[in-house]
MARBAKE-458564 format. One record per residue (C-alpha): residue number from 0; residue in one letter; x, y, z. Coordinates in steps of 0.5 Angstrom, whole numbers. Each point is the difference from the previous one (the first is absolute). Layout:
! residues N
+-----+-----+-------+-------+-------+
:   n : res :     u :     v :     w :
+-----+-----+-------+-------+-------+
: NUM :   A :     X :     Y :     Z :
...
+-----+-----+-------+-------+-------+
END
This chain:
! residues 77
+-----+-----+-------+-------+-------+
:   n : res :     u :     v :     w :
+-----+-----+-------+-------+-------+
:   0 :   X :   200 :   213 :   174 :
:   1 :   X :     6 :     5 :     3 :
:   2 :   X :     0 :     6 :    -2 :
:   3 :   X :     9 :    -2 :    -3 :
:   4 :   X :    -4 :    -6 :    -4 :
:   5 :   X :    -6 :     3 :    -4 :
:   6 :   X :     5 :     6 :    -2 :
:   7 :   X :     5 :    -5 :    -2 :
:   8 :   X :    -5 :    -5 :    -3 :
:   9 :   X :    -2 :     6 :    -5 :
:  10 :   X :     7 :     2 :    -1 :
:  11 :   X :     2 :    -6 :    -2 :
:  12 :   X :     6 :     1 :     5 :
:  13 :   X :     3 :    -5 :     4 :
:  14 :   X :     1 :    -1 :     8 :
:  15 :   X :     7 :    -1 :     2 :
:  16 :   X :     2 :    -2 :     8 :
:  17 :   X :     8 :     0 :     2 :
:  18 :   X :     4 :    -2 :     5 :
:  19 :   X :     7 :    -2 :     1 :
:  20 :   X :     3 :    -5 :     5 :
:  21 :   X :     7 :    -2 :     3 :
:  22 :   X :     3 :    -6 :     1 :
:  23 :   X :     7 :    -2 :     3 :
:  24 :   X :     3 :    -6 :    -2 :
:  25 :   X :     3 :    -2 :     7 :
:  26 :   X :    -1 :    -6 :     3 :
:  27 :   X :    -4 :     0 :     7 :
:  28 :   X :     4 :    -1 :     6 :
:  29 :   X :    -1 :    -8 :     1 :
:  30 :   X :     0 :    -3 :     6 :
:  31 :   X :    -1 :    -7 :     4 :
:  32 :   X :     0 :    -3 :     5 :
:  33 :   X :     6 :    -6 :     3 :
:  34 :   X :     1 :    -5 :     4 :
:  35 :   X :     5 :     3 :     7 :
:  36 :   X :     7 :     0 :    -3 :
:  37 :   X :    -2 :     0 :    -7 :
:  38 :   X :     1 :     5 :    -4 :
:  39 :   X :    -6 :     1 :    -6 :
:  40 :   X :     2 :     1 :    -7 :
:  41 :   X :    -4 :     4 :    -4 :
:  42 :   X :     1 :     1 :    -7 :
:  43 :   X :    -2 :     6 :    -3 :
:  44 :   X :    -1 :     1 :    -9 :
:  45 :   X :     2 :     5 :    -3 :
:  46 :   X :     6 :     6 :     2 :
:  47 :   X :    -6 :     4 :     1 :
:  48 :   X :     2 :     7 :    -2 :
:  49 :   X :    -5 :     5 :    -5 :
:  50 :   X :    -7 :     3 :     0 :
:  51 :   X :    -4 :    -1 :    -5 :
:  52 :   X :    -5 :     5 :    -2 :
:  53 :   X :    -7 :    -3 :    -2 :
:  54 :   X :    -6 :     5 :    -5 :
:  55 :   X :    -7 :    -2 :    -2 :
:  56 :   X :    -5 :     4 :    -3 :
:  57 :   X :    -8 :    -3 :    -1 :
:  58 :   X :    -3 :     4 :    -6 :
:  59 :   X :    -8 :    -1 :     0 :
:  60 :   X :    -5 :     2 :    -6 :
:  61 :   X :    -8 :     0 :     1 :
:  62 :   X :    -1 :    -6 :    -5 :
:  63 :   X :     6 :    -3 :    -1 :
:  64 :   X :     5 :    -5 :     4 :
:  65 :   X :     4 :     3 :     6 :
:  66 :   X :     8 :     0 :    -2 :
:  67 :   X :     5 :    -2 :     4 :
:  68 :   X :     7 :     3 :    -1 :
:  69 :   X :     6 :    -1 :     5 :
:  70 :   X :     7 :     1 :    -1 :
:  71 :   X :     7 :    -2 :     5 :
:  72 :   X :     6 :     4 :     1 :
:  73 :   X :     7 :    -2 :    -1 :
:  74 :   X :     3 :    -2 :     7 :
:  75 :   X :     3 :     6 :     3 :
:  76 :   X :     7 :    -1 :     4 :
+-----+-----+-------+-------+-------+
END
């Protein structure tokens, strides 16, 4: 067992990971293929402007079930 877990188990404390990530809500470059002379049209959803901001946070205690917190930001212009 590591040296963080026994000390934790002994507290009773808890052990927490985090992490962050980005999203931008714009569509990919769409992009296709066509017959000679024939313009392809490609439909793209969604106006695509804005990033969303994505946080998530695993708190784990010796002898009980790991907790999953996760939280969305509002889209940013």
């Amino acid at each position: 067992m590591a040296v963080g877990k026994r000390l934790a188990a002994a507290k009773g404390a808890w052990i927490c990971f985090q992490d962050e990530a980005g999203q931008v809500l714009r569509p990919p470059v769409a992009k296709t293929w066509a017959r000679r002379w024939h313009t392809p049209v490609v439909e793209v959803s969604g106006k695509g402007s804005g990033r969303v901001s994505i946080a998530g946070l695993v708190c784990l205690k010796p002898g009980q079930r790991g907790r999953l917190v996760a939280h969305e930001g509002a889209p940013q212009p």
